[in-house]
Every structure is written in C-alpha cells, then in structure tokens.
C-alpha positions in Angstrom: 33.6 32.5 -31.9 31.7 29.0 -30.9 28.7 30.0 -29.0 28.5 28.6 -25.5 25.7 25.3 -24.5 23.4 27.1 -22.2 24.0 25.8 -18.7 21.3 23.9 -17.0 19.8 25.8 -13.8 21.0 24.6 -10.7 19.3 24.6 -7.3 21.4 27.8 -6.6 19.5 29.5 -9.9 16.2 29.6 -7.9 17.3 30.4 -4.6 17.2 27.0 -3.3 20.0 25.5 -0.9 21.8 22.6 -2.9 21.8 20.1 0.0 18.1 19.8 -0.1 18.5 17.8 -3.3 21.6 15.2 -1.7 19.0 15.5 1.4 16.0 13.6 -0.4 18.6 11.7 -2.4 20.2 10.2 1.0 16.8 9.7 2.5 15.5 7.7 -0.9 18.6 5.6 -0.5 17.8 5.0 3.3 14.1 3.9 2.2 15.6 1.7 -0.9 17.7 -0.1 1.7 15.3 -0.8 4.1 12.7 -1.9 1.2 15.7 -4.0 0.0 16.7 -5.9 3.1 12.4 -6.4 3.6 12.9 -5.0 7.4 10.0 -5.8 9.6 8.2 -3.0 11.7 8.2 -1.3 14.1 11.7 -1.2 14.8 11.8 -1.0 18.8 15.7 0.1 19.3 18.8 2.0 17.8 20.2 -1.5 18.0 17.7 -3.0 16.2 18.0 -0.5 13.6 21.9 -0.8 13.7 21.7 -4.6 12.9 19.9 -3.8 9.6 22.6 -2.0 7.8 26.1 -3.4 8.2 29.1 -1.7 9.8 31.3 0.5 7.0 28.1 1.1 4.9 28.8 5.0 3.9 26.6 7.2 2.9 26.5 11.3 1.7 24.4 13.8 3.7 26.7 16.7 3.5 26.9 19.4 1.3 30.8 19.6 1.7 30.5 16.1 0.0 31.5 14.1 3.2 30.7 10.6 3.3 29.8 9.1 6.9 29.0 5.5 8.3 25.5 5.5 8.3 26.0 3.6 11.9 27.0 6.9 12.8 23.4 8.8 12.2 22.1 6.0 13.3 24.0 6.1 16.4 22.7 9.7 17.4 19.3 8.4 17.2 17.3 8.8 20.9 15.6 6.4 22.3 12.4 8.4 22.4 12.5 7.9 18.6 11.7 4.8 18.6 9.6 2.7 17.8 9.8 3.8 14.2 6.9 2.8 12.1 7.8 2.7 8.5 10.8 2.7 6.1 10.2 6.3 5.3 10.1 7.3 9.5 13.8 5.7 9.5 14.7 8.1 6.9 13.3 11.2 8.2 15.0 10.6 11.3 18.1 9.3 10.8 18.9 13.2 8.2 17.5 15.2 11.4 21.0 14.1 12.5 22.6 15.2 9.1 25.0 18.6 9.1 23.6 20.9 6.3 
C-alpha cells in the first residue's frame, strides 16, 4: 500500500479561525491598491475614497468564499472614520465592515 504525503497543517490544526488568513490577505490587497494608484492623504470622505477604486472591482473577505464590490465596504464606511491617514488606516477599516 502507497503511503500517504503528509498534509500540510492548516489554520484549523492550531485552533485558529481560517478567515483571519483571507482577512490580512484582503487587507494587503487593499494597501497594494492604494500604494498602486499613489493615493494622496488624508482621504477626507467615503466619496473620496469611492473614486479611488473603480465600480465592479471585487474582492474576497468572506470565509464562505463570497466575493463583494469593494464599493460596497466602502460604502458602509461612517463619516466619523474619516479622515483616514494612511493606506493601511483604509484597510483596517474598510474589513471592520467584513462578515467573518
């Protein structure tokens, strides 16, 4: 009988909740994109920050492996959040809205 590859530990191995990982993954992507497009701060208003990233631009911040228009996130934003500082401010923020 063949003997079986060992399988490589998953988040689940260690008691850790998978989403964390697509979590920081989504929120690297966010920071990537902002770096990218060389945004200026501080970014005053959700509409402001809606302007940076084009209608129909989908990204993953579900564990069930749903894919949402980042406008969406964006869209929940308050206006008490704002100004936002830096590229990695956006991204905090913007996965506070994120279903686990």
């Amino acid at each position: 009988m063949a003997e079986q590859p060992s399988k490589n530990p998953v988040f689940e191995d260690y008691g850790i909740d998978p989403a964390i990982s697509e979590i920081q993954n989504f929120k690297a992507e966010i920071v990537f994109e902002l770096k990218k497009a060389k945004v200026p701060f501080p970014i005053k208003s959700r509409e402001q920050l809606l302007a940076v990233f084009p209608k129909g631009r989908f990204m993953q911040c579900s564990m069930k492996g749903q894919k949402i228009d980042l406008n969406d996130y964006i869209s929940k934003m308050k206006a008490d959040e704002f100004p936002i500082v830096s590229a990695g401010d956006v991204a905090d923020k913007v996965v506070s809205s994120c279903s686990l």
